[in-house]
C-alpha positions as CSV (number, residue, x, y, z in Angstrom):
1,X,0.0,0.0,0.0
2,X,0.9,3.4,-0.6
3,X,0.3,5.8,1.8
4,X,0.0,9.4,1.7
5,X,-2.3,11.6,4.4
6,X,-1.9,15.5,5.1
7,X,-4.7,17.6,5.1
8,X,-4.4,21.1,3.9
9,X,-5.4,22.4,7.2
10,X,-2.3,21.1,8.6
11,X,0.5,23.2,7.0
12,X,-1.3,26.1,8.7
13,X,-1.2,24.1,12.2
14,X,2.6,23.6,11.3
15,X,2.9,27.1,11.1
16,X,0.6,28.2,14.0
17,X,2.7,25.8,15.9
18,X,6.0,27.5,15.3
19,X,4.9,30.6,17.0
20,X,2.9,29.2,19.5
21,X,6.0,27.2,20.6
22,X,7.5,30.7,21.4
23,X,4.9,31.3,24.2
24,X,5.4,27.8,26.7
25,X,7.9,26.7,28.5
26,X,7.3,23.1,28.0
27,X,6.1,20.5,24.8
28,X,4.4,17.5,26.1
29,X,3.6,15.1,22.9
30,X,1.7,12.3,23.2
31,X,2.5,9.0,21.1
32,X,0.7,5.8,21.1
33,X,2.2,3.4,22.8
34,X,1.5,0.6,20.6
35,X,3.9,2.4,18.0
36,X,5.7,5.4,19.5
37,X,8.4,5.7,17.6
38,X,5.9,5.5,14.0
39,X,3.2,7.9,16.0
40,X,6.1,10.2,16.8
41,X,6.2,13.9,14.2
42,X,9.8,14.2,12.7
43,X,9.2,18.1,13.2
44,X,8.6,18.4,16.9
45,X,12.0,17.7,18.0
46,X,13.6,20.8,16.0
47,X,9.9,22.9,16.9
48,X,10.6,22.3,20.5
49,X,14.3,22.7,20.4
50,X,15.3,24.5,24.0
51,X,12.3,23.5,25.5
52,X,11.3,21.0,28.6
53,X,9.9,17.5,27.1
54,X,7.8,14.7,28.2
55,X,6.9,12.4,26.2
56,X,3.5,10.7,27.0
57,X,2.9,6.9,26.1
58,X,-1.3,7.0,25.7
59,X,-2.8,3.8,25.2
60,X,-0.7,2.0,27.3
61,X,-3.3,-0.2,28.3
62,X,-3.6,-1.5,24.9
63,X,0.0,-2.2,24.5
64,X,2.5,-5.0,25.9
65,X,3.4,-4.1,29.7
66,X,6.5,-5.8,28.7
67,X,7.1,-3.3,25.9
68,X,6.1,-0.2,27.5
69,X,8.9,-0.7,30.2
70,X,11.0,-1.0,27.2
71,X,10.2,2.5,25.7
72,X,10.0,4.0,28.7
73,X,13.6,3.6,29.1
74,X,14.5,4.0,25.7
75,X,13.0,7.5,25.9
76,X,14.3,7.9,28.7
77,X,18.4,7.0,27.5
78,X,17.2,10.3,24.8
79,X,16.9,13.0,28.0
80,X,12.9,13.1,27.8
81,X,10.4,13.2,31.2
82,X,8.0,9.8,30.1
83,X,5.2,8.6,31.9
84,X,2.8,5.9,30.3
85,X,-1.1,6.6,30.6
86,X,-4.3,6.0,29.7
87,X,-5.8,9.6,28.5
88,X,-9.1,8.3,29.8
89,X,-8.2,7.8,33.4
90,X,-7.3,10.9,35.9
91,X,-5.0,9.2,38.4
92,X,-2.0,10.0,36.8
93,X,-2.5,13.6,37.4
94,X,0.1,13.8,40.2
95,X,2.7,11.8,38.6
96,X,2.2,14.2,35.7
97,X,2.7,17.1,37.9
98,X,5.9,15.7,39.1
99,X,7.3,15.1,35.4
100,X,6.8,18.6,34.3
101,X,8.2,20.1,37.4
102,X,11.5,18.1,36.6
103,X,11.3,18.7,32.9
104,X,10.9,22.8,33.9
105,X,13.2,22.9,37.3
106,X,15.6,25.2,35.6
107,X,13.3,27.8,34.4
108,X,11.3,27.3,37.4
109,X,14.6,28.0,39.7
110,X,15.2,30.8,37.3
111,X,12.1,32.0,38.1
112,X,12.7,32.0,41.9
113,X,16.2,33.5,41.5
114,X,14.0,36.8,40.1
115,X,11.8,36.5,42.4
116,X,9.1,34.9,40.3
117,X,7.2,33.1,42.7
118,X,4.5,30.7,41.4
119,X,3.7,31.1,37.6
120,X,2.0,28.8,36.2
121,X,4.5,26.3,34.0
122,X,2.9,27.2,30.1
123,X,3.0,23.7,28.0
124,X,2.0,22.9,24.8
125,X,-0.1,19.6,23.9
126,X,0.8,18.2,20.4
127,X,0.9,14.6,18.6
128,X,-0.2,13.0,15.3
129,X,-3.9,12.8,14.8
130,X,-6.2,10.8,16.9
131,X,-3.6,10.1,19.7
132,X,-5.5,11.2,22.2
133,X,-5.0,14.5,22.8
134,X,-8.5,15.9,23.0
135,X,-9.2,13.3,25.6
136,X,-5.7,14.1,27.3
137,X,-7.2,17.7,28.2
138,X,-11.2,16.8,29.0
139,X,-9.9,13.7,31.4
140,X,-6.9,16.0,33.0
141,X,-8.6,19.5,33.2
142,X,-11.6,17.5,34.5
143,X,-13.8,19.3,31.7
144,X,-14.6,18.9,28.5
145,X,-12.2,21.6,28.1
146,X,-11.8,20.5,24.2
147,X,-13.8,19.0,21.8
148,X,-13.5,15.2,21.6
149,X,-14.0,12.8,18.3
150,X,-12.6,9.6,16.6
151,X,-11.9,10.8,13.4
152,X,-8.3,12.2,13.1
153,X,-8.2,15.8,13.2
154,X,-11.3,16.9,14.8
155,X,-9.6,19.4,16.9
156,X,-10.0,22.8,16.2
157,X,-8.0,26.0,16.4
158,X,-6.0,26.7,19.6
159,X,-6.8,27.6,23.1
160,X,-5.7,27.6,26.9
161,X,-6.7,25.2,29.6
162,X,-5.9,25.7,33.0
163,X,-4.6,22.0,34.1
164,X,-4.5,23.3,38.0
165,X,-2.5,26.1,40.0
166,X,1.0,24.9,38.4
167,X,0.3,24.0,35.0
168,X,-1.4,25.6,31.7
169,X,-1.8,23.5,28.6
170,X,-2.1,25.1,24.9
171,X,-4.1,22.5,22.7
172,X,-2.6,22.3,19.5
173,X,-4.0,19.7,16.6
174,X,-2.1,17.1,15.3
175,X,0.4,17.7,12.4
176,X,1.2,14.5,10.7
177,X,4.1,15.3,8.0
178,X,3.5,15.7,4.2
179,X,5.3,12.8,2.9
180,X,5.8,8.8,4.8
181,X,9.7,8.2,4.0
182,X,9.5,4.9,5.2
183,X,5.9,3.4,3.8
184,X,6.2,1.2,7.1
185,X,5.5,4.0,9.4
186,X,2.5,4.6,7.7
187,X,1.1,1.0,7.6
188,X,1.9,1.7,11.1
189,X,-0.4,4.7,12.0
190,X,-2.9,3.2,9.2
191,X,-3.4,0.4,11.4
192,X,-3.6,2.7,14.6
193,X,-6.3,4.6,13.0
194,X,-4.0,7.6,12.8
195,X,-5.0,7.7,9.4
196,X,-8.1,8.4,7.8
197,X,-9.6,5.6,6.6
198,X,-11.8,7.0,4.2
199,X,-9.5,7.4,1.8
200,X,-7.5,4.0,2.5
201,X,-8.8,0.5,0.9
202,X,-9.6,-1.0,4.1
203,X,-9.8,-4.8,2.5
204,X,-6.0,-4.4,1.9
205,X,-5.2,-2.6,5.1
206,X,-7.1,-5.0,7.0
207,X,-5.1,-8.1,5.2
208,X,-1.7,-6.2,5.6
209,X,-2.8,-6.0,9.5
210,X,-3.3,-9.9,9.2
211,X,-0.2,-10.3,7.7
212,X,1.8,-8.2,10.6
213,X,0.1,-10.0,13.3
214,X,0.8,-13.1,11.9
215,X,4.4,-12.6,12.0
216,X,4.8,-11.0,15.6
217,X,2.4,-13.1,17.1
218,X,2.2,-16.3,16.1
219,X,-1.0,-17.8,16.8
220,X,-3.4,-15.6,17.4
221,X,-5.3,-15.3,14.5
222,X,-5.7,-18.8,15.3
223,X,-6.6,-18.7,18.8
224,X,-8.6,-15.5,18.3
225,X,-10.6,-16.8,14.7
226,X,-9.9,-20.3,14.6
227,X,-8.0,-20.0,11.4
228,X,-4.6,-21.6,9.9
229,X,-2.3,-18.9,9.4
230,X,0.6,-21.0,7.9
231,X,1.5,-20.4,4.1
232,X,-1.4,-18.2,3.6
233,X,-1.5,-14.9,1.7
234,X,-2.6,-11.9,3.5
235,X,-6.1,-11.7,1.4
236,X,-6.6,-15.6,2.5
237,X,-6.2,-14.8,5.9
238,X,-9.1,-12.0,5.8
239,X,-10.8,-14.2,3.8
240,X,-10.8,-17.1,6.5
241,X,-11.6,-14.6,9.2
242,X,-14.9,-13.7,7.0
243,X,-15.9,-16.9,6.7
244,X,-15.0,-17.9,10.2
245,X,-17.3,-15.0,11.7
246,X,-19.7,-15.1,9.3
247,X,-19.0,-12.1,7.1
248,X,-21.4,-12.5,4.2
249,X,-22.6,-10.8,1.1
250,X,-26.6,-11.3,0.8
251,X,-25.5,-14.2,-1.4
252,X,-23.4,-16.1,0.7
253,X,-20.0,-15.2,-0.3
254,X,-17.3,-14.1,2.0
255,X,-17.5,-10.2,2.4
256,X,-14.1,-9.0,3.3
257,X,-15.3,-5.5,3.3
258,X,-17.2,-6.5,7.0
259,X,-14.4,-8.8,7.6
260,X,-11.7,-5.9,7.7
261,X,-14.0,-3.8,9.6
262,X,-14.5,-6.4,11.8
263,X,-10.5,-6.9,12.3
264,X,-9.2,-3.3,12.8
265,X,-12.2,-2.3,15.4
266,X,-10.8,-5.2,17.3
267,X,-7.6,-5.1,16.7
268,X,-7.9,-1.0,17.8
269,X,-10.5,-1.7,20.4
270,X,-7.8,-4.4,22.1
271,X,-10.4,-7.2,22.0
272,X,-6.9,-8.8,20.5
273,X,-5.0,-8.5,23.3
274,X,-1.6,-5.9,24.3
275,X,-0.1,-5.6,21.3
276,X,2.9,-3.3,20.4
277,X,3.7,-3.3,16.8
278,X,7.1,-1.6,17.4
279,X,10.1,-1.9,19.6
280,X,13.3,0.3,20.0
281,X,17.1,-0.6,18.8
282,X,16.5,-3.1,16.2
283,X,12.8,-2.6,15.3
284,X,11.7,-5.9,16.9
285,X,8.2,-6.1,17.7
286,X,6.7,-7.2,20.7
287,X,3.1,-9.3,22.0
């Protein structure tokens, strides 16, 4: 498959961002944690050049705990603050607190040294489309401080949220770069959903996704569909899973259109289990 995805809106964002960037004192980007290094933006490191960083692993509960420990250092070894979460859930809050604190301690003992006392840290939210974001701000700010959505690039314009007493976050949409190098990383976000799939062919994404599962985890296409995954082609393995659950055209034949729906919603949803497709150093992938 090739696959190419940036909306016009986004060069503007790109540009918005680059003077926006001048106002915080802090970038926190979220990746998803079942790909971080594919659902990372090649742009933000030079954008945020001078600035604190955390790095925020969303989804983590849909990814190998195994693997997340794994990034975490990895991210880590590079000089970022990293925290895993779930964007959904609040109870991080005060670990989050304590990264941006240590990602900001030099501006924030600059501050004291003037006599500064207790100005809010100014961050800036970014990531790749449908990361999480959105959900990032309504679950932390308590609110629905932003407006939420599945659909990559739902979020509009820019705007302030008061996190608490310590902390102010500038929502920024996604930017996801004009051109995939590497036509991995975007089978990569295409299976995350990162990628609109309106304009993808969803039969040979899905069979593609059959074909990667089958080769970092054996078995479960088997376990999970009761289907042989040995020398088959990516197309017979959708196949097999439409016929398996019963995916069916009114006349009885095999409709890989449902069947690929079927397989992405629960490969996205988790109903698959924690899978990272992704792992640092040598691009090993991990169940």
């Amino acid at each position: 498959m090739n696959i190419q995805w940036y909306p016009g809106h986004m060069t503007k964002a790109k540009r918005a961002m680059k003077e926006d960037v001048k106002l915080v004192d802090l970038v926190i980007e979220l990746v998803d944690a079942r790909a971080p290094l594919a659902s990372r933006n090649p742009d933000i490191d030079s954008l945020a050049a001078g600035k604190g960083r955390v790095i925020l692993l969303n989804k983590a509960d849909l990814a190998s705990e195994k693997a997340n420990a794994v990034w975490i250092t990895y991210f880590e070894s590079q000089g970022f603050q990293v925290m895993k979460i779930d964007a959904r859930a609040k109870a991080t809050l005060k670990q989050l607190n304590a990264l941006i604190q240590e990602a900001c301690k030099e501006k924030i003992e600059r501050d004291r040294r003037r006599g500064i006392l207790n100005r809010p840290v100014r961050a800036m939210v970014v990531g790749i489309p449908n990361v999480g974001k959105s959900t990032f701000i309504n679950s932390f700010a308590g609110k629905a401080a932003a407006k939420t959505g599945n659909k990559p690039g739902v979020t509009k314009g820019n705007q302030w949220i008061r996190l608490n007493k310590q902390v102010e976050l500038l929502d920024t949409p996604g930017i996801l770069w004009p051109k995939f190098e590497d036509q991995r990383v975007g089978l990569l976000l295409a299976f995350l959903g990162s990628i609109n799939d309106e304009i993808l062919e969803k039969d040979e994404l899905a069979s593609e996704l059959a074909d990667y599962l089958r080769n970092i985890t054996p078995g479960l296409l088997k376990e999970r569909y009761g289907i042989e995954e040995d020398g088959k082609k990516p197309y017979e393995l959708l196949d097999e899973i439409a016929a398996a659950r019963a995916c069916l055209t009114k006349g009885g034949v095999n409709d890989l259109t449902k069947a690929a729906r079927l397989l992405l919603d629960e490969f996205r949803g988790g109903k698959l289990g924690r899978i990272t497709l992704e792992m640092p150093e040598k691009k090993e992938e991990a169940e």
